[in-house]
N, C-alpha and C positions, 0 to 999 in steps of 0.2 A: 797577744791581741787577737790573731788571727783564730785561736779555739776559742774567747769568750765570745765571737761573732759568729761565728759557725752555732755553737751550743744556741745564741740568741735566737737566730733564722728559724734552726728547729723546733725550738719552746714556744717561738710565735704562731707559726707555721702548724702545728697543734693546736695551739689556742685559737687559733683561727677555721680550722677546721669545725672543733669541736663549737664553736660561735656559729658555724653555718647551721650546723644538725638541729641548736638549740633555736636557732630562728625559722627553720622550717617546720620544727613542732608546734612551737607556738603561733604562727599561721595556722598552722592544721587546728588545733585548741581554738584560737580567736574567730574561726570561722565556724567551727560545728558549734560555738555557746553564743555565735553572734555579738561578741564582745564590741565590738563597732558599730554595730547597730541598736545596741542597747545606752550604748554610750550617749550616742546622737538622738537617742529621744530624750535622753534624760537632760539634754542640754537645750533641746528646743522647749519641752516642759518645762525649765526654770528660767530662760527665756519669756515664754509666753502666759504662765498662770503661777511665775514666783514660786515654786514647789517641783518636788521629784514628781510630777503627775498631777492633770489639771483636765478642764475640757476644751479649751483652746488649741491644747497642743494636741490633745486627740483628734480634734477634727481636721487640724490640718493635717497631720500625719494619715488621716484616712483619705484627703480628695488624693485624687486620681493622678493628678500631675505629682504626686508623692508614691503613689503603691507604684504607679511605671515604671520606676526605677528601681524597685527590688528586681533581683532576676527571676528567674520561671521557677526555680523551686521554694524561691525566698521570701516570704510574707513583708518583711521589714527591709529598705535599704541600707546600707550601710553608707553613703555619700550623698548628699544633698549642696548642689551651687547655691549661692546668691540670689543669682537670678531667678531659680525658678522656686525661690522658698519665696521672693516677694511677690512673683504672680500664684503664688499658691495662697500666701495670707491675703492679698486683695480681693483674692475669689473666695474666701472662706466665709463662711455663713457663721460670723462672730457672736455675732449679739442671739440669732437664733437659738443658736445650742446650749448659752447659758438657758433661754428664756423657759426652752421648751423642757429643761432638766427640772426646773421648779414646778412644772404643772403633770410632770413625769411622776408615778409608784419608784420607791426605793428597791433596790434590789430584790426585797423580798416581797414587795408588793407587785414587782414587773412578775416572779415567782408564781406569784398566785393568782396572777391576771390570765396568765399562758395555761395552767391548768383550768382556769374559768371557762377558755375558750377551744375548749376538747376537740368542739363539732366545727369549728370554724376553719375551712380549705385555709387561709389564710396565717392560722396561728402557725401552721410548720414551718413556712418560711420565716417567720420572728424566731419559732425557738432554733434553726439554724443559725440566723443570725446573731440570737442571746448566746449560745453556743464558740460563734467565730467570736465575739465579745468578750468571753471570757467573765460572764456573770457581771459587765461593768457596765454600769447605765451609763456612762459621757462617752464611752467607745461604740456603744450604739446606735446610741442618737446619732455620733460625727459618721459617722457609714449612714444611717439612711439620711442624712438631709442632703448629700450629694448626688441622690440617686432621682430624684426628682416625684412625678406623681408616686410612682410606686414605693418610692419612702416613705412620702406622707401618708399613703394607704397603712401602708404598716405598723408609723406612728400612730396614727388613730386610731386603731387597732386596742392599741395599750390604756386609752386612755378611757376613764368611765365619769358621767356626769358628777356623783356625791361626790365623789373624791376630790375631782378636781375644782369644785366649787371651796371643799373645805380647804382642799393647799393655799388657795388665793386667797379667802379668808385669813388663812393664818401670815401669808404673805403681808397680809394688809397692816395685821396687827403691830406684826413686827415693822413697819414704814417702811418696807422693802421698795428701791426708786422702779422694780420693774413690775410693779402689783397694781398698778394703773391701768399700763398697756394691757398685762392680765387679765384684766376685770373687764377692762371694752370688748378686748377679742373672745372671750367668753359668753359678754352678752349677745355678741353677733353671732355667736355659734349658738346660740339659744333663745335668739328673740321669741318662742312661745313654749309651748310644755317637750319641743323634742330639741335633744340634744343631740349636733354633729359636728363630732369630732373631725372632723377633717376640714371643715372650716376656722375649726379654732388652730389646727396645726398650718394654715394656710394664712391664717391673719397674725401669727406669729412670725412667719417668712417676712424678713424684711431684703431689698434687695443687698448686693453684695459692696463693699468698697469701690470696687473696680467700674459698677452698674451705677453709682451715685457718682462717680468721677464726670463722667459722659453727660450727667445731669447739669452739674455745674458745684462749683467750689463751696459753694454754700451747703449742698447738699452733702459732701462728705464731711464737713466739721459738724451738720445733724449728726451723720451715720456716726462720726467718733462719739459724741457724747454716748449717742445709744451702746457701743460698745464698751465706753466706759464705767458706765451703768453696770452692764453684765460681768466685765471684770475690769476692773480698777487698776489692774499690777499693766495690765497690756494695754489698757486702754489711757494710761498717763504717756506711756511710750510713744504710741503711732502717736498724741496729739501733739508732744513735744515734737517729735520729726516731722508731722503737717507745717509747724510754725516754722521749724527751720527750716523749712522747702519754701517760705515764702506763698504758700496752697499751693504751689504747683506740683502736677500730679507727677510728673516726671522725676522730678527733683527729689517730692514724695516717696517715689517708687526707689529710685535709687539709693537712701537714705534705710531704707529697710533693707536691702541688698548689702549695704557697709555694715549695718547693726549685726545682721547675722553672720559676718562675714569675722567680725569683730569678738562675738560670742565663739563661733568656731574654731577659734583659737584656743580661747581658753578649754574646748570641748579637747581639743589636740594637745592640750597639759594633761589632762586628767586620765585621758584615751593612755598614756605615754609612763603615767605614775601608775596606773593600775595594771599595765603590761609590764613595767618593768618589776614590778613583785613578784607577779606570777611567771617572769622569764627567770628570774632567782633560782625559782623552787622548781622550775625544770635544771636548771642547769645542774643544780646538785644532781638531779633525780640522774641526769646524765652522767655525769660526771662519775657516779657512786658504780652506775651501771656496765660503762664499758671502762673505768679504773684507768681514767687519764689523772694522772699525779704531774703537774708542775714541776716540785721535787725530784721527783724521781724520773721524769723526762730530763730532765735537764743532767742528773748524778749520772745515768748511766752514758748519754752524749756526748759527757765531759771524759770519761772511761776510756769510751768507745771509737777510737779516733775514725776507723773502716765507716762505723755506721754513722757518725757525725758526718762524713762525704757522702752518702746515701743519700743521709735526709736534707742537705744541702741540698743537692740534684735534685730531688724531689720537689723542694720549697721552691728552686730558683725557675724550674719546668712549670708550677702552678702560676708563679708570679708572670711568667713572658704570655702564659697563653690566657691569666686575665687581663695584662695589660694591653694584647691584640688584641683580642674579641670588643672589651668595652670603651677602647678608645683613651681611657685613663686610667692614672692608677690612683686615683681618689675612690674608687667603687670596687666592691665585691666583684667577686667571677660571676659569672652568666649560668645556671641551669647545664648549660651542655658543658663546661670544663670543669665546673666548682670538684676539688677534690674531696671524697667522702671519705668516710673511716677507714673503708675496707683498705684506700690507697695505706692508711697508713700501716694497715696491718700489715701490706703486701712491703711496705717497705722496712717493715723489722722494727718500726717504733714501737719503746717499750709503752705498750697500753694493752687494756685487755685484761683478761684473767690466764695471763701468762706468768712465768718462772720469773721472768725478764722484769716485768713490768708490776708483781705486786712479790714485796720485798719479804713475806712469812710473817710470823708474831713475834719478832727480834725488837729492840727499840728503837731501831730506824718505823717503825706503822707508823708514829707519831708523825713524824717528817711526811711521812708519806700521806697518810691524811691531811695534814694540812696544806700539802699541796694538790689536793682536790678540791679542797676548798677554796684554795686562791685561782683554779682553772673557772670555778665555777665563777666564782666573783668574778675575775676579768671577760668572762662572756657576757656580760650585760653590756659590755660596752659597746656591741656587735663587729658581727662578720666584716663588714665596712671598713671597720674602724684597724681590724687587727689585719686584713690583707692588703690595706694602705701602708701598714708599719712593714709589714712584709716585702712588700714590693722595696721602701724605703734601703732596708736592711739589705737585701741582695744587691742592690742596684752600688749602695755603696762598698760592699763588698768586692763586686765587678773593676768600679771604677778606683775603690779604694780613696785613702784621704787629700785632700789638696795637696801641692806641693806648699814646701814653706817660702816665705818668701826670698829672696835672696841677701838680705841682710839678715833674717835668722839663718842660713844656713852658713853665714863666714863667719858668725862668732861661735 
């Protein structure tokens, strides 16, 4: 009993190591491709305009109470509360961005608006901003309508009388509900032969949720219809949670706090299934690299009685001083004790591209790769998981099994 527990400690005690390595690259990996950040827009974009990508969710993810929280080198956050996503959408200029994307040139007409406008001091700052945009007109527009007059300077900018008279036109044709408002704020941008564009980007400006709250309760169920209008998929949502607030703004506000609170879970399934793929395909990549075999940790363990007491001492030395440092032994080791590979090299564990540890082209390889495959496999279930079992095993070891009880022991 005592060598199948010993060979266990160290086979763990490996797989637990080799569990930390593989979860510190994939940190490293998840943070230089922004996997978490990527994740969380695509969950407040399906969220917010029903698709991987919409202009609701771009505009909120451009106001300012959203970029804050990336760090200083990091364009995108990677964590967003409750809280401050519902005071981000009450201040979001909802209905605007749809409105002003309709009376806005398509990509290629924004394209050839900005070379139209060679001579004008004003086009370079758009084409930096077309630029930071990434060629996408609802990531544009959601950056300058937060920016105030100097947004709409630069929206107006893009905007040319034929054209915009033909989009609203065709807007019309089609009974589009936002070709009304349209068509008025157009004529007041042009009540006689000159057109200005800045007053039509200004009578598009309608105030915010948060602005109509202050107004009174009436006013924000106008403001939802208006954002309903502009998008349908978010504008059914807030008006269903106004109802169930009873109007009240509070209750409102909190109601969007739950919703996203609610979504971000599901964001934390998906965040979870598409790391744990890509923690697979490292752990192989590991696993193949530094020639940790399962198998063949365990064959030679078993052998080895000297080094089976090694790697005990070893295991049982990582187990006390993570379960000092963290308080429990339900959690991994801490950065300053976590044991790394080299421990184990120092300690004679056969891994590596040693004699020891990779067995020749005899018909034991087969054995022996398949127990790189099962090292790799059992590392998804992380470092956590496998120095909790560790801790488990020595401790029982130490203490050894219950006594029986005294009538098992008189028969």
């Amino acid at each position: 009993m005592q060598p199948i527990l010993e060979v266990a400690i160290g086979l763990v005690f490996v797989i637990a190591v080799t569990s930390a390595i593989v979860s510190g690259t994939m940190e490293l990996f998840s943070a230089a491709r922004g996997l978490r950040a990527r994740t969380l827009e695509l969950g407040i974009a399906r969220m917010l305009d029903g698709q991987d990508r919409g202009v609701i969710s771009a505009s909120v993810l451009k106001h300012p109470l959203i970029t804050s929280l990336a760090k200083a080198d990091k364009k995108r956050p990677s964590y967003i509360d409750g809280v401050t996503f519902a005071a981000t959408l009450l201040d979001t200029a909802v209905a605007d961005v749809s409105r002003l994307l309709k009376v806005l040139p398509d990509k290629a007409g924004i394209d050839q608006r900005l070379t139209s406008l060679a001579d004008d001091p004003l086009a370079e700052d758009v084409r930096h901003r077309w630029k930071d945009a990434k060629s996408d007109p609802a990531s544009l527009v959601a950056g300058l309508v937060h920016e105030g007059n100097s947004g709409t300077d630069l929206l107006a900018l893009l905007l040319d009388d034929a054209a915009v008279d033909a989009r609203i036109t065709a807007l019309e044709s089609a009974k589009d509900p936002d070709a009304p408002t349209l068509r008025t704020a157009y004529q007041e941008a042009k009540p006689g032969p000159t057109f200005t564009a800045r007053v039509l980007v200004e009578r598009l400006s309608t105030p915010r949720l948060i602005e109509r709250a202050q107004e009174g309760t009436a006013n924000v169920t106008a403001a939802l219809d208006e954002v309903t209008n502009a998008s349908p998929h978010v504008g059914r949502i807030l008006n269903q949670l106004w109802n169930s607030a009873g109007h009240e703004v509070d209750s409102f506000r909190h109601g969007i706090e739950d919703w996203f609170d609610r979504e971000m879970e599901r964001v934390s399934g998906w965040y979870a299934r598409q790391t744990q793929a890509i923690m697979l395909c490292v752990a192989v990549v590991i696993a193949v690299s530094l020639n940790i075999s399962g198998v063949t940790v365990a064959r030679v363990l078993w052998n080895d009685p000297t080094l089976r007491q090694v790697a005990v001492a070893t295991a049982t030395q990582s187990s006390t001083q993570s379960s000092t440092s963290s308080g429990t032994t339900a959690s991994a080791t801490t950065p300053e004790n976590q044991p790394t590979y080299t421990d184990l090299k120092n300690s004679s564990f056969p891994v590596g591209w040693t004699s020891t540890a990779w067995p020749g082209w005899e018909w034991y390889l087969v054995l022996h790769l398949l127990g790189i495959v099962l090292v790799a496999v059992a590392t998804s279930l992380g470092a956590p998981f496998w120095f909790n079992v560790l801790n488990k095993l020595t401790n029982f070891r130490t203490t050894g099994p219950p006594p029986a009880p005294a009538a098992a022991q008189r028969t």
